[in-house]
N, C-alpha and C positions, 0 to 999 in steps of 0.2 A: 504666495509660495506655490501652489498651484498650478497659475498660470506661467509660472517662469521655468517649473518646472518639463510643464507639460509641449511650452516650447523649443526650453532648449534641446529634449531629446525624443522632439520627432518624427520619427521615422526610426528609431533604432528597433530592433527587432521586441515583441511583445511587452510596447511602451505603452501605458492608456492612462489616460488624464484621469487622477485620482476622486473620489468622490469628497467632502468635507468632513463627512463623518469617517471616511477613512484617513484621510490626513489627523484630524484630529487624534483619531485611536493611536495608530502608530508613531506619531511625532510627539504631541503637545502631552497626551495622558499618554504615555509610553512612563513607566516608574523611574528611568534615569534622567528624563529629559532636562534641560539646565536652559535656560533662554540666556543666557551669560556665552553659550555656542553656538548661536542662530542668528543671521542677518540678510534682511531685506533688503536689497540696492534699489534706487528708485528714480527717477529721471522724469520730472516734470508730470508727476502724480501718477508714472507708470513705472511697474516693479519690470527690472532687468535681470535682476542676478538675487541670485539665493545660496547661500553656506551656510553649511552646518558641521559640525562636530562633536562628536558624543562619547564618553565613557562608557561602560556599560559593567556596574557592580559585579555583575556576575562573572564576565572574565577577569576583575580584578580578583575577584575572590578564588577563579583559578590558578590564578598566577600568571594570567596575559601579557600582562603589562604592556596594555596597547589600548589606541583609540581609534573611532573610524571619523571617517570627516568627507563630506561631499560639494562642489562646487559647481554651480549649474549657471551658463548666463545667457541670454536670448542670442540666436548667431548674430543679429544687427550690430548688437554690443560687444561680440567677443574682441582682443585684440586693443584695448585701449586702456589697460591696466586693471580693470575690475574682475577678474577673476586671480588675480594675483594677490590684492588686496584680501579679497575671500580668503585664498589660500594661506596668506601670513594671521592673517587674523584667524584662522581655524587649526592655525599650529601653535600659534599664541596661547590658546584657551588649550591646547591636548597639554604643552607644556606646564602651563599651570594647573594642570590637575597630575604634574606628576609621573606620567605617562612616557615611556622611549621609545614608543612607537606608533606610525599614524599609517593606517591602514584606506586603500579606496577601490573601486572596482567600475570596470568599466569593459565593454563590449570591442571587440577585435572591430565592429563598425562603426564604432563613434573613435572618428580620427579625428576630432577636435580635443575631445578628453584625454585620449591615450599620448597625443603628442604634447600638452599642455602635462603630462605628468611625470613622463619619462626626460621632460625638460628640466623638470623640477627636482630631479633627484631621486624620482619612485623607480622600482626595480620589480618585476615582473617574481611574486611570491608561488602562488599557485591557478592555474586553468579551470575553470567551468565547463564541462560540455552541456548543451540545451540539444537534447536529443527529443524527434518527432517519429510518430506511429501515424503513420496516414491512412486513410479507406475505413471501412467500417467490419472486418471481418474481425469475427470475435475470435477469444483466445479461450478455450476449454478452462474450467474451474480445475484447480490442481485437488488431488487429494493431500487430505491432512493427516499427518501420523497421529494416531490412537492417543484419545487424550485429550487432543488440538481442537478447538473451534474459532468461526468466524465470526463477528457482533460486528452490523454495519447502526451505524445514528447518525442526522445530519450534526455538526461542528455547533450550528443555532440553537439546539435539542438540550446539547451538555451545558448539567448544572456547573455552578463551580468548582464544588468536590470532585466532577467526573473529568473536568477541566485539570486540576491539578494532580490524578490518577494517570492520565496520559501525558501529563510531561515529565510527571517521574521515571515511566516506560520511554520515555520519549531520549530525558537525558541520557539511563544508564544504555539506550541502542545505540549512540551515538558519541558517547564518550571517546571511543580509539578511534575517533574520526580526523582529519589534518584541522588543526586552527578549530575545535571545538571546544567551548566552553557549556557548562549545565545553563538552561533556560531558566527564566524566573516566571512560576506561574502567572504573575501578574499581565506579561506580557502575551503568553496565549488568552488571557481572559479580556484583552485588552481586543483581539486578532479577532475573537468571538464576538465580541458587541459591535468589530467596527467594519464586519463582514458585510456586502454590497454582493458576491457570485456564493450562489448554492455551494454550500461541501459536504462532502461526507466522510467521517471518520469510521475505516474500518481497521479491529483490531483482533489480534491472533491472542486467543485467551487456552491458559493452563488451568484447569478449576476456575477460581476468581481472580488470579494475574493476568495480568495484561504482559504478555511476552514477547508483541510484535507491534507497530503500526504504522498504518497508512492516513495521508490525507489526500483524497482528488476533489476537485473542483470542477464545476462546469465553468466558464472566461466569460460570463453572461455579457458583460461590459466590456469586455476588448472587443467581444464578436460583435457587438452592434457599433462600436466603433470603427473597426475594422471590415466587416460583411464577411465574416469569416465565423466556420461553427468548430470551437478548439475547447479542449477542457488540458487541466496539469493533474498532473498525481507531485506534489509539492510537500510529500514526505512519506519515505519508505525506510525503517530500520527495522530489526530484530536485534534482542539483549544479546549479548556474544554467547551466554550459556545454551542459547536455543537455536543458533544458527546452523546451517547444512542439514534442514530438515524440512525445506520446501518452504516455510511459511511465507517469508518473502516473495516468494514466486504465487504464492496463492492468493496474497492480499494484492498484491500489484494485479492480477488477473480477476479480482472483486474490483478494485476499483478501474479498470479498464473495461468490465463489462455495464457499470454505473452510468460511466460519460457515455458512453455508446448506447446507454438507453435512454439518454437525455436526447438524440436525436445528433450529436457531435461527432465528427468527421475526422479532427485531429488531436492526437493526446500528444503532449509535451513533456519531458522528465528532465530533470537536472542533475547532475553527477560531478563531481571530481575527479580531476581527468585519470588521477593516480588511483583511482578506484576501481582497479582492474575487472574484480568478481560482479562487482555493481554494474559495470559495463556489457558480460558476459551474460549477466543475465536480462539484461533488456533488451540486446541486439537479438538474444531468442527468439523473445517476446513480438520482434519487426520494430524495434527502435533504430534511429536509422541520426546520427549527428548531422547537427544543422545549424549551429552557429557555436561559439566561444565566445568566454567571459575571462578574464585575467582580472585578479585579486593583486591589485598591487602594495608594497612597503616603503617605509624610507623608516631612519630615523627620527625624531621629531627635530632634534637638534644636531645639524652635522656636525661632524667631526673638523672639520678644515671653515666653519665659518665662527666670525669675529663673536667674542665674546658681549 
């Protein structure tokens, strides 16, 4: 899985060939994972192609009623029916569990993906921006209104209790967010053990609530992959009750001053494109967009094909 992954995609923008212990966390011990939506393609003892499809309880328990599904195959092999195969067999399994909707995503630069999906029926739901902060000059620490503090711990540090404190903070920031569903601790606990780059979790605390958080990362492994020195801040909210009161801007400027002490040149952030005020405050900040990601949908079951 790994290797077919790590072939088919690349070159696409901050793609790095997974570690095992990270595949495993995220894939195999993920709490929904179903091997009944996962398949190996193989060709004479070597793996070509990789799908999968997943439910994920916790948006069903939203009210989602949707699945994601991913189809990946080496370029030598695209074109010859085995990603098509994939694809019906990972609508196959979203269908049998139920589900009316299959969800996938893919980069404005992988033109093998995008036309392989928009051929198939998907429809272009919602935009990614992957916005970059390049050079090393630092951003002044904001102040915090009276009350407010910052607690920086690396992500490897949290017990599991402080694990499940930050994604309680974590779901209700992010709740009126597009296409959000609440996390399942299990799965940040899952993020925590199956970590390979340094993080740090820093949080905007009221008394003993956590009312804000951030996650940055230093890219240890894309950068020695790549010979490039990039860190992400790969999560920034505040609860709606405590917003327009800097914390956002203050923990975004903790952890940009973090990666920047790690000795890293470029920070990374991710947005929705419709996310106006999130955009407004990062381009502040010298975020500067640098590539897109489209979230695409279909039905699972079209309307106009044969019973």
């Amino acid at each position: 899985m790994i290797a077919v992954v790590a072939l088919s995609r690349a070159g696409l923008p901050y793609e790095r060939r997974l570690t095992h212990k990270e595949a495993m966390a995220f894939t195999f011990r993920d709490p929904d994972f179903d091997p009944r939506g996962t398949w190996l393609v193989a060709l004479d003892d070597q793996a070509i192609g990789f799908g999968s499809a997943s439910v994920d309880s916790n948006r069903i328990s939203a009210g989602k009623d949707d699945g994601r599904l991913d189809v990946d195959v080496i370029p030598a092999h695209r074109g010859k029916g085995i990603e098509w195969e994939l694809l019906n067999r990972s609508l196959g399994y979203l269908r049998s569990r139920g589900v009316a909707i299959a969800l996938s995503r893919c980069y404005l630069d992988d033109e093998w993906k995008m036309s392989f999906l928009i051929s198939n029926s998907f429809v272009e739901y919602y935009r990614v921006y992957d916005l970059v902060r390049k050079g090393r000059t630092e951003v002044p620490l904001a102040k915090l209104p009276e009350w407010f503090s910052l607690e920086r711990k690396l992500f490897a540090d949290h017990s599991d209790d402080e694990v499940v404190a930050f994604v309680e903070a974590f779901n209700e920031s992010f709740l009126d967010h597009l296409n959000f569903a609440p996390e399942l601790p299990e799965r940040f606990i899952n993020w925590r053990d199956g970590l390979s780059d340094p993080m740090l979790i820093t949080t905007a605390r009221k008394d003993d609530m956590i009312v804000g958080v951030c996650a940055s990362e230093e890219s240890s492994l894309f950068n020695k992959e790549h010979g490039v020195s990039a860190g992400w801040v790969n999560i920034l909210g505040v609860r709606p009750q405590f917003r327009r009161r800097g914390l956002a801007r203050a923990m975004l400027a903790d952890g940009i001053e973090w990666i920047l002490g790690r000795g890293m040149d470029s920070i990374y952030i991710g947005v929705i494109s419709e996310n106006e005020k999130a955009l407004e405050l990062y381009k502040s900040l010298g975020f500067e967009k640098e590539h897109e990601g489209i979230w695409f949908r279909r039905p699972v079951v079209l309307a106009d094909a044969n019973p």
